[in-house]
C-alpha positions as CSV (number, residue, x, y, z in Angstrom):
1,X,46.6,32.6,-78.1
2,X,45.4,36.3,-78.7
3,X,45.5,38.6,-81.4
4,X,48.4,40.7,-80.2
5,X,51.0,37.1,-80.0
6,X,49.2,36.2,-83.4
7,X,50.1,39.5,-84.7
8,X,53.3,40.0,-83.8
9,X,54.2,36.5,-84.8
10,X,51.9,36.5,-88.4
11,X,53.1,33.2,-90.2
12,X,55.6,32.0,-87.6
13,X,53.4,29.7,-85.7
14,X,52.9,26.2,-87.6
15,X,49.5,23.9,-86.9
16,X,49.0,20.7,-88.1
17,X,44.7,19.8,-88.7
18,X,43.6,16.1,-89.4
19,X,41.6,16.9,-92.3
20,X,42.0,18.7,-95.7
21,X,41.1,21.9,-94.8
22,X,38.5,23.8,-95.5
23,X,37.1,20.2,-94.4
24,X,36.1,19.5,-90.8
25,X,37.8,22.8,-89.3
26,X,36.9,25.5,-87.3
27,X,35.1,25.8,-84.3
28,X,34.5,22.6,-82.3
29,X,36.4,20.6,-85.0
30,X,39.7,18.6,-83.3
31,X,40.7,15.7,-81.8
32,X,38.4,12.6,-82.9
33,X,35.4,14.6,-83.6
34,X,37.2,15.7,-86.9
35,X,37.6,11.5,-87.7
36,X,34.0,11.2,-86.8
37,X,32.5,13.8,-88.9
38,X,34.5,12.5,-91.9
39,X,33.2,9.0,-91.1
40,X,29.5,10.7,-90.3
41,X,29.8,12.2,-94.1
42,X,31.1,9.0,-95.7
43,X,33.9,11.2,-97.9
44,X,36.5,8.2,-99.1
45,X,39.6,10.7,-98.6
46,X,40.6,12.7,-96.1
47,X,43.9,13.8,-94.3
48,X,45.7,16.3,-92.9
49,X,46.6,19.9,-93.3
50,X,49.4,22.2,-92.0
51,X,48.8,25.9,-91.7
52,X,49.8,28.9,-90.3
53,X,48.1,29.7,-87.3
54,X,46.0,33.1,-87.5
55,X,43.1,34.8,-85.8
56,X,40.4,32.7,-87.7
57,X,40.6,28.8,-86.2
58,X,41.7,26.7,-88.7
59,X,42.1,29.7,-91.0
60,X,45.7,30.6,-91.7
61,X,47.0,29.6,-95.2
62,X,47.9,26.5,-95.9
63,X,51.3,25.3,-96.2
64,X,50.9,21.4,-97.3
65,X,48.3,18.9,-97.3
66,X,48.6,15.4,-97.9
67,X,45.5,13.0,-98.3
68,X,44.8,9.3,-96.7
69,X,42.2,7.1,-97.5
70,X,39.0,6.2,-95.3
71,X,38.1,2.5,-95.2
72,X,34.8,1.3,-95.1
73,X,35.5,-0.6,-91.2
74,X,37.3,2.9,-89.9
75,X,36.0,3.8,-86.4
76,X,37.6,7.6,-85.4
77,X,40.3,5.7,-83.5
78,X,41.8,3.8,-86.5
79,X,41.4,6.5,-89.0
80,X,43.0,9.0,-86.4
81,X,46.3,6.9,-86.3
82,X,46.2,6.4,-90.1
83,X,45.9,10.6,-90.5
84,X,49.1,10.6,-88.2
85,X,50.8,7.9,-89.3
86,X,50.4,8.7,-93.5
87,X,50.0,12.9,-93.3
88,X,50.7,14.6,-90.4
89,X,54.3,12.6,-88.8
90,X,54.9,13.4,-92.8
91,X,53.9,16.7,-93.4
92,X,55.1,19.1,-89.9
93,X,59.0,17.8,-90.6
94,X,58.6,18.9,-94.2
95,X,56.9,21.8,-93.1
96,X,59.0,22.6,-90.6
97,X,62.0,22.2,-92.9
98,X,60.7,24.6,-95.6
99,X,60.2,27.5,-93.1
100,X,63.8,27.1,-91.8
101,X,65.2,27.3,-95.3
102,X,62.9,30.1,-95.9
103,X,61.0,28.1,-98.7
104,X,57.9,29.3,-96.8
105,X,56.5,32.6,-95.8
């Protein structure tokens, strides 16, 4: 996405990050390599975040954040599908919900 969609449509585009931002974001920072540098670090908590989108990656503000505990046999697989399963399949409908009721701006 460029500036000029980013622009026109400031806070009206919704992204959901597997970490507690301002952890693990920003360039380079998705998929499993987010679950492996929170592994890498040995932080007991992570999660996930939802944001608006902007023109900084990973920089918009954040809307909610919920956190899920890292257990000591994790591999980034597991700890991925405990992210979405505890934060993220959680977080975007609420999300989601508050922006159509215009809880959220």
């Amino acid at each position: 996405m460029g500036p000029c969609v980013l622009n026109v449509f400031e806070n009206k585009i919704i992204n959901v990050h597997p970490s507690l931002i301002p952890s693990f974001c920003g360039k380079g920072f998705y998929g499993l390599k987010v679950h492996q540098a929170a592994i890498d670090c040995g932080v007991k908590i992570t999660g996930a975040t939802v944001h608006f989108v902007n023109n900084v990656i990973d920089g918009g503000k954040i809307i909610l954040q919920k956190a899920v505990y890292v257990q000591p046999d994790d591999t980034p697989e597991i700890l991925q599908k405990r992210v979405m399963e505890e934060a993220e399949w959680v977080l975007l409908p609420q999300a989601v919900a508050m922006f159509c009721k215009g809880e959220i701006k």
